[in-house]
N, C-alpha and C positions, 0 to 999 in steps of 0.2 A: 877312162871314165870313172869318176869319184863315186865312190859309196852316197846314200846317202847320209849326213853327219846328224845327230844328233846335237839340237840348240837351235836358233831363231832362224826364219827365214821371211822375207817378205810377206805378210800377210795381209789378205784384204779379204773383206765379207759384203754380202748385199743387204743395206736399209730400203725395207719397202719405203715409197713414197705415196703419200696423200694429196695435201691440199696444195696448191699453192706453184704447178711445175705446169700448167698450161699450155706454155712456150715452147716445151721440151719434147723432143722427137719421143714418139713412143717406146722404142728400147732405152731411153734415159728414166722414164717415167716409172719403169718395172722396178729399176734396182738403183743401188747408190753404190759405186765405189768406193771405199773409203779402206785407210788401214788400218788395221788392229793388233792385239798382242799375241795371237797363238803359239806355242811353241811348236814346231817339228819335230816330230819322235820319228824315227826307223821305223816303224811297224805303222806308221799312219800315212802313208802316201801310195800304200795298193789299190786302194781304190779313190778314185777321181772322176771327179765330173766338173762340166762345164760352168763355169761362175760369171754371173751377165756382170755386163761393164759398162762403165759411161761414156768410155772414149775406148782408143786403142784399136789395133788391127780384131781384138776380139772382140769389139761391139759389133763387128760387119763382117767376120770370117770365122766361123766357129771353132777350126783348125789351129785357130791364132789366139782361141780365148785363155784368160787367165785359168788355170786348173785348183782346184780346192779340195782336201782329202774330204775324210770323216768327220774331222774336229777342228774343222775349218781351215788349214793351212794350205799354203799353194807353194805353187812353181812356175815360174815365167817362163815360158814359150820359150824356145830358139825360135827365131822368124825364120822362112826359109832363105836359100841365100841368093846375094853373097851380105844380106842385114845381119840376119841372125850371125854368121861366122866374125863378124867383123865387131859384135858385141861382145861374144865370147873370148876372141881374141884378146881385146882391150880389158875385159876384167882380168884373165890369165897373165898377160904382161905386166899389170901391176901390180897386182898381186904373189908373184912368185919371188921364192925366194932368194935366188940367185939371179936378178934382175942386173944386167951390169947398165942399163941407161937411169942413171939416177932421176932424170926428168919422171919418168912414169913411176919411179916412187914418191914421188911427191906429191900424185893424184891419191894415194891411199889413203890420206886423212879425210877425204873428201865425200869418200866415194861407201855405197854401202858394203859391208865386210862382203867375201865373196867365196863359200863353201865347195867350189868346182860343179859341175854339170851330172846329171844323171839321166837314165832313159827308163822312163814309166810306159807302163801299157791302159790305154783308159776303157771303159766299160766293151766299146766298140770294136775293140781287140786291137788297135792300132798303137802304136808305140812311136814316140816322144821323146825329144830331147830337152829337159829342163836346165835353166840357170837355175841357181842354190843361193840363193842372197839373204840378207842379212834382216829380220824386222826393223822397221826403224821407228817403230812406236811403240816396243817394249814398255807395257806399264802406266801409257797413257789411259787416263779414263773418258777423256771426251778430245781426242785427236782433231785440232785443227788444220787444215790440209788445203795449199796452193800448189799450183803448178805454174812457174814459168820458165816458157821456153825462150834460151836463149840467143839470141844472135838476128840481125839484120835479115844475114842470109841463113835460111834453114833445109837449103836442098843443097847435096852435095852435088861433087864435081859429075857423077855420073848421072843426073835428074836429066831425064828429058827434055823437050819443049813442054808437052803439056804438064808435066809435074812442076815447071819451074813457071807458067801463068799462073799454077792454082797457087802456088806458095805465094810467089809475088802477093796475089791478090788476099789473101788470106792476115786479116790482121794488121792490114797495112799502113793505119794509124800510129802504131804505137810500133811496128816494126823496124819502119823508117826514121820517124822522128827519136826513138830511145834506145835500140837496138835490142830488142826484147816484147813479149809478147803473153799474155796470161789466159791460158785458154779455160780453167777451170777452178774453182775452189768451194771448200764445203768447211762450214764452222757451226759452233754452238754457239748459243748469240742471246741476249738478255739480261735480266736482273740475278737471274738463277742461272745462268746457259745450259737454258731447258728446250732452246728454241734452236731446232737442228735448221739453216739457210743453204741450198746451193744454188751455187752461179755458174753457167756452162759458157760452153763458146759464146754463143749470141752476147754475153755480158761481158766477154773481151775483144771482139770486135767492135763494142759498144763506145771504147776506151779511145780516147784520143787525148792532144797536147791541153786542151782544157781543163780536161774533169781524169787526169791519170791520177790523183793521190786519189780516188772515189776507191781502188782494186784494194787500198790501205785501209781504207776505215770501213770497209764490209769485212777485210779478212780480220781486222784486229778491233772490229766489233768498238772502236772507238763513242758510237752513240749510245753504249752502254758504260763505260769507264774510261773517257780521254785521259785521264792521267795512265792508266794499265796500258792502255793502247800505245803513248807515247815510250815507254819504258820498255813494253816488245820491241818498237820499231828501231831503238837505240840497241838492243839486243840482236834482232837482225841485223842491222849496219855493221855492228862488231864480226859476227859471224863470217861476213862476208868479206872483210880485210884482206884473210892467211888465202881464202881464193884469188881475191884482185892481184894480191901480190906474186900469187903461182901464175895467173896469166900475163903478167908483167916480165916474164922472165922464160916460160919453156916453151921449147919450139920445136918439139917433140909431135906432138897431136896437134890438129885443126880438128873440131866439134862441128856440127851442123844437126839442126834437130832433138838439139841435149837439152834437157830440163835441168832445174835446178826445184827441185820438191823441202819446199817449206812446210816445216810441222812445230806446233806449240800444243800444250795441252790447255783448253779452256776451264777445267777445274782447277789448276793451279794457278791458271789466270783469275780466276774468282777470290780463291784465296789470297793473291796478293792486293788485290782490291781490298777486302776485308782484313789486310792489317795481321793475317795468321802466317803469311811465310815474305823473306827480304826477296831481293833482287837476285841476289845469289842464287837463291832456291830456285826463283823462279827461270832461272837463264837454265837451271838443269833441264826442260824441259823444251827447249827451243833446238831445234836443229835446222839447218840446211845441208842439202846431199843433194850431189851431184846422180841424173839418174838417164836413162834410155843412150846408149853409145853405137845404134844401129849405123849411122853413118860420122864414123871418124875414119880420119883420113890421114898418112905422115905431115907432118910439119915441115921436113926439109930444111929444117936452119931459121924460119920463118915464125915471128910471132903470131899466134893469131887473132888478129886483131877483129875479126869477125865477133869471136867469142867476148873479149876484151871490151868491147866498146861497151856491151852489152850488160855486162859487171858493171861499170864505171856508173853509166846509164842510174841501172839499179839500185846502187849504192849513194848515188847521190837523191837519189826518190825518198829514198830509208831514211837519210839524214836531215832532208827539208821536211820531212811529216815530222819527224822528233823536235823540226826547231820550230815550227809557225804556226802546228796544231794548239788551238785552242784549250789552255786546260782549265 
């Protein structure tokens, strides 16, 4: 079991919410998930408490919730198993250093850096086994944040009957037809992006073959600067290439229920708007990362195409908003 390291880890904190969230189940209503910059110190994760969430098995299991020290920093749950082991697994395989399947090295460019695992005790005396992962918004000032999940199919081989009715059903406009699914995203949004928007499940079930570039000009705030807007989405497309191209080739891992977690900063989006930083700068601030590997499964020789179609899907969505969007 790892020490805990000193430097960034996953961090996420709660936006009260006001006006404007109606539609949203009561524990969405309390808090907002979002990520931020905290660093993790050694000496800052003895004491932890519960951190409300908008999704995730710790919206609905306490057990399951994201943990938060002092100074805000957390640590991801191991889910119990055989989830949790099979996430841990998959970061330790690519991550190490004497990896002799070069396929799972080539997930490490992707993926968020991975500090090994520790066991905290939280106020209740109970003890815990944390993932150690990477911030991936080091630095941002107003973190814009989608989630999509990718793939047709999102229950692995061992999902039940009723696990595999609720998947099926779940999303199943944009699951089937694109291979891929957007269950949530939260931005800053206006003339100033002063104007904090979330959109939750209901708003990605809402998505179908007609109105799918709609998930594009809410997250990239396009009715505020289509030209900014178009220049991200050509900046995502990019992004997603050195991916397309690793799912074109290893057959290593099959993925079910993996996201792929979109971040740009909307203050540097503001700035390129107004003429103070190029494209260059602004692509410093754009990421995509591959995130949750609770259910991966061997590949056996076998492309997965599941995940693959899904990408493809994606990346051609990215590239028709960069050509047909109105500027």
């Amino acid at each position: 079991m790892a020490e805990v390291p000193d430097g960034a880890a996953i961090s996420k904190v709660t936006l009260t919410i006001g006006e404007g969230l109606d539609n949203l189940r009561p524990w969405r209503k309390r808090a907002l998930q979002i990520i931020t910059t905290d660093i993790w110190r050694k000496d800052s994760v003895e004491d932890i408490v519960p951190l409300n969430q908008v999704a995730g098995h710790g919206s609905h299991d306490a057990k399951q919730a994201i943990l938060t020290a002092k100074n805000g920093c957390i640590l991801k749950p191991v889910q119990a198993p055989p989830k949790g082991q099979r996430e841990k697994q998959f970061y330790e395989e690519v991550f190490k250093s004497d990896a002799s399947d070069s396929n799972s090295q080539l997930f490490k460019p992707f993926l968020p850096k991975y500090f090994g695992s520790c066991k905290k005790r939280s106020k209740s005396g109970e003890f815990g086994e944390f993932l150690m992962i990477e911030n991936l918004s080091q630095g941002y000032v107003k973190p814009c944040i989608m989630d999509i999940k990718i793939g047709a199919k999102t229950y692995g081989p061992d999902a039940n009957p009723q696990k595999i009715v609720k998947q099926l059903a779940d999303y199943k406009n944009t699951k089937s037809e694109f291979g891929f699914c957007v269950p949530g995203m939260s931005m800053y949004t206006g003339e100033g992006k002063e104007s904090f928007k979330l959109l939750n499940k209901d708003y990605g079930q809402s998505l179908n073959k007609d109105n799918i570039d709609d998930f594009l000009r809410n997250y990239l705030d396009s009715e505020t600067s289509c030209s900014t807007s178009v220049v991200l989405s050509k900046i995502f497309s990019e992004r997603l290439v050195p991916l397309l191209e690793l799912f074109e080739k290893q057959t290593s891992f099959h993925l079910y229920g993996s996201s792929l977690l979109f971040v740009y900063d909307a203050e540097k989006a503001l700035d390129f708007s107004q003429g103070k930083i190029d494209k260059e700068k602004l692509s410093e601030c754009v990421r995509v990362t591959m995130i949750d590997f609770a259910h991966v499964w061997p590949g056996e020789g076998n492309l997965d195409e599941n995940y693959l179609n899904g990408i493809k899907h994606l990346h051609r969505i990215l590239l028709g908003f960069s050509a047909t969007t109105q500027l």
